[in-house]
N, C-alpha and C positions, 0 to 999 in steps of 0.2 A: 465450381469447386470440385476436388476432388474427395474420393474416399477416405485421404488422410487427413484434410483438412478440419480443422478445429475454429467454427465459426464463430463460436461464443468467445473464444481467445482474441478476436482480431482485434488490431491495435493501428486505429485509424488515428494520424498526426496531424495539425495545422499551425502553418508558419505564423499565424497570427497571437493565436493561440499559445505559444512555444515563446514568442516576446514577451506577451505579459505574465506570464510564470516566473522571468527571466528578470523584468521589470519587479514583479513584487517580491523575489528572491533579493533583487540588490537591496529593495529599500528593506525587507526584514533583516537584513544583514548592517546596512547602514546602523539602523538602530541600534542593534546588539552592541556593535563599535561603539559607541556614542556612551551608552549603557557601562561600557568597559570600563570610558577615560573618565567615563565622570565615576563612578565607584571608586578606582583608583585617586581622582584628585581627591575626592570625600574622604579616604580615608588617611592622603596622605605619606602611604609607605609606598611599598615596592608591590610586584604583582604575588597575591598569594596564589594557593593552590586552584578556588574555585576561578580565578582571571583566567586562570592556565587553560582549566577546562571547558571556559567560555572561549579562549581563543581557540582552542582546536576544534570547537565545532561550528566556528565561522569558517577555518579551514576548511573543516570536512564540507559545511554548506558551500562554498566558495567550487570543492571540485565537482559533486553533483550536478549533472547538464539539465536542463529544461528541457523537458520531449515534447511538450505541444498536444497531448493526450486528451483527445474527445471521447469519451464512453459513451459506447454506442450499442446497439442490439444488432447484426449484420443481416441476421437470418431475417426480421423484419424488413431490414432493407430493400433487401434481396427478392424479397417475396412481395415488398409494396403495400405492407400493411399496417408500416412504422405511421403515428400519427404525422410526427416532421420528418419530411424527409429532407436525408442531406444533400445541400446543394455543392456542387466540387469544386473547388477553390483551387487557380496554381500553388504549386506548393504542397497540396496534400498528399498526405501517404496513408497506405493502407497495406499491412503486413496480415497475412492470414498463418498463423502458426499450425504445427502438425499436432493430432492429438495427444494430448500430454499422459501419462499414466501415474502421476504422482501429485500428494499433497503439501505443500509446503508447510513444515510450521519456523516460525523466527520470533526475536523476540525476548521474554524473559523466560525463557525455559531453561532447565538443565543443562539441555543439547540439542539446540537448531540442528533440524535433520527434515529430510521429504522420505515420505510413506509411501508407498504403492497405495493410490487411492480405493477404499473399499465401501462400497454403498450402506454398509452395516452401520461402519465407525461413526460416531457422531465427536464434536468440536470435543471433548472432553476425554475420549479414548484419544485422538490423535495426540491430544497435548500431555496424557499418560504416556504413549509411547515415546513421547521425547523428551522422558522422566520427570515430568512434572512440572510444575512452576516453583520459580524460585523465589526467596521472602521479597525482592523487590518487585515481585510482578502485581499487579492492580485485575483481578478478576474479573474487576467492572468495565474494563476497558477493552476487555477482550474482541477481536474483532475479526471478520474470515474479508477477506481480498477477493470479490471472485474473477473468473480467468479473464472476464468483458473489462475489468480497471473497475467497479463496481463496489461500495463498502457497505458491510452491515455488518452494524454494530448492537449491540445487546446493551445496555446498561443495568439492564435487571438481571442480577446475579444469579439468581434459579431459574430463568430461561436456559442457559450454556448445563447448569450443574443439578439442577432437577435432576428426577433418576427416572424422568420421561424423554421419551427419544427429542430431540433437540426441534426448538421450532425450524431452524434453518439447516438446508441441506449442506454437507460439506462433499465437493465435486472434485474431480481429476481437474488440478490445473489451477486449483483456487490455493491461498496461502493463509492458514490462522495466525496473528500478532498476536 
């Protein structure tokens, strides 16, 4: 690797992997369908507002691709100290991204934006800096992406907003929902 490289980012894919994503994407979409026509026969009319919004986010599911995404530790790999190691499969890929300098935040904020990551910030100033959370956001659900495809999530409320520095670190590269 080189100097630029961002190992903890790497986005290792498998074709096998990328099927069944794909696979269980149809059938939670099937359902949803299914979910529709019968609502619709139950109740007899025409499609209201919430059918609309049901159908557009089988759309939206519908254009979302399946990547095949194995979360992995590389640096372990690399170094031979990962307990499993990966065995290579045709087909796989392995994307090593450049180091990133920003934090993403998405989501129910005010204003989805990325931050110049800063070691200081904890989950709770970045999502200040992208004015706040809005009344439909769930507190509890709050969760940071890290840059490996990796989720950690808080459920307890005063972990994230305690006014002790946060138990999880937020890193260049990671995204908070």
């Amino acid at each position: 690797l080189t100097e630029h490289a961002f190992p903890q980012g790497a986005i290792f894919t498998r074709e096998h992997i990328q099927r069944k994503e794909l696979s269980q994407k149809e059938q939670f979409i099937s359902k949803l369908e299914n979910l529709i026509a019968y609502e619709n026969l139950e109740k007899g009319e025409g499609e209201d507002s919430i059918t609309g919004q049901f159908r557009a986010l089988v759309a939206r599911l519908k254009s979302i691709p399946a990547i095949g995404r194995l979360v992995i530790d590389l640096e372990s790999q690399i170094e031979n100290s990962a307990d499993t190691k990966i065995l290579l499969l045709n087909g796989d890929t392995l994307f090593v991204p450049k180091v990133p300098q920003e934090v993403i935040v998405s989501g129910e904020v005010q204003f989805p934006s990325s931050h110049l990551a800063q070691s200081s910030l904890s989950v709770t100033d970045y999502i200040d800096r992208s004015g706040g959370l809005t009344e439909r956001s769930d507190e509890e659900r709050i969760a940071i992406v890290k840059s490996n495809g990796m989720v950690i999530s808080e459920t307890k409320r005063n972990a994230w907003f305690s006014g002790k520095k946060n138990s999880f670190e937020v890193s260049a590269g990671d995204m908070i929902i």
